[in-house]
C-alpha positions, -999 to 999 in steps of 0.1 A, spaced: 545 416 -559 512 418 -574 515 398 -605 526 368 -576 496 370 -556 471 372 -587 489 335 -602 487 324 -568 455 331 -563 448 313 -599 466 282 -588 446 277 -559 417 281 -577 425 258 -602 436 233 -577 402 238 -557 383 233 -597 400 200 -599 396 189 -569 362 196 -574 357 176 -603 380 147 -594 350 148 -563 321 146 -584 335 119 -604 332 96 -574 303 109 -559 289 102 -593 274 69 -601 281 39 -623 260 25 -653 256 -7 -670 243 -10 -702 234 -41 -729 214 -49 -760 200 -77 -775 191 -82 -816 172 -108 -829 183 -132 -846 164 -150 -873 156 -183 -861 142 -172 -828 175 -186 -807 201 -165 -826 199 -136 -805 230 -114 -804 240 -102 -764 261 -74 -760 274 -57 -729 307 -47 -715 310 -62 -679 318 -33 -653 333 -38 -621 325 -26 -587 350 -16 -564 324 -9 -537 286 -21 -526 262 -5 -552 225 4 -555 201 4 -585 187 40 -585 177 39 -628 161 21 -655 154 31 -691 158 18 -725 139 0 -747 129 -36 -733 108 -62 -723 122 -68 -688 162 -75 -682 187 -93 -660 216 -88 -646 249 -111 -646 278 -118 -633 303 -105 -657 296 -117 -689 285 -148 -696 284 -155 -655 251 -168 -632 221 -147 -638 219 -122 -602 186 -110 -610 158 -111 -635 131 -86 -639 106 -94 -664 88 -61 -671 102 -31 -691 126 -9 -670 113 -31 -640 111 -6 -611 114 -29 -584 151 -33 -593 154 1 -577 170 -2 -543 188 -37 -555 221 -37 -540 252 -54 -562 281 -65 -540 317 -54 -554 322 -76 -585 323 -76 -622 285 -71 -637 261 -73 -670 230 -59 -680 207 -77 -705 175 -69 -717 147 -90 -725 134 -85 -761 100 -69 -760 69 -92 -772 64 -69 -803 98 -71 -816 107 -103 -823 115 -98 -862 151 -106 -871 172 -76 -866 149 -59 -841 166 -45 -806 164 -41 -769 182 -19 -749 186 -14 -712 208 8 -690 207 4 -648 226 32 -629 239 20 -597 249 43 -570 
């Protein structure tokens, strides 16, 4: 009778642990990241981000990388949202992003313009 209880009490806790988990997970928030690396010519620049979707209204609560300013997309390759033109801008904080499919590009900073050099930038939205 005893050896029932303690797996039953086991079960419930790991039930309660997941459940725990599985509720941080969408408390947490989202992020968005992108680079940029010059090119050689000046207009060669190389963009990369992976577009993330939001099922729900989202605000920007971080900035950081390495940048020059950023702006934000819709999805990639879509109409610019926003554009903040000094590094980890932080009056993007508070910027609310209706549900859609986003990207995050940053600006290159003014002392990195040699070929090769790059620019990172990561927004967390909550």
């Amino acid at each position: 009778m005893r050896k029932y209880g303690v797996v039953r009490t086991g079960t419930v806790a790991v039930v309660f642990g997941l459940l725990g988990i599985a509720g941080a997970a969408i408390a947490g928030g989202v992020s968005i990241s992108g680079s940029q690396t010059a090119g050689g010519g000046g207009t060669d620049a190389k963009l990369e981000c992976s577009p993330v979707t939001l099922a729900k209204q989202s605000a920007i609560v971080g900035i950081s990388g390495s940048n020059g300013g950023f702006w934000i997309t819709q999805g990639k390759g879509g109409g610019t949202v926003a554009n903040y033109s000094t590094p980890n801008d932080a009056s993007a904080k508070g910027k609310v992003l209706a549900p859609g499919s986003y990207c995050v590009y940053p600006n290159m900073p003014h002392d990195r313009k040699s070929p090769g050099s790059r620019a990172s930038v990561t927004i967390e939205l909550q």
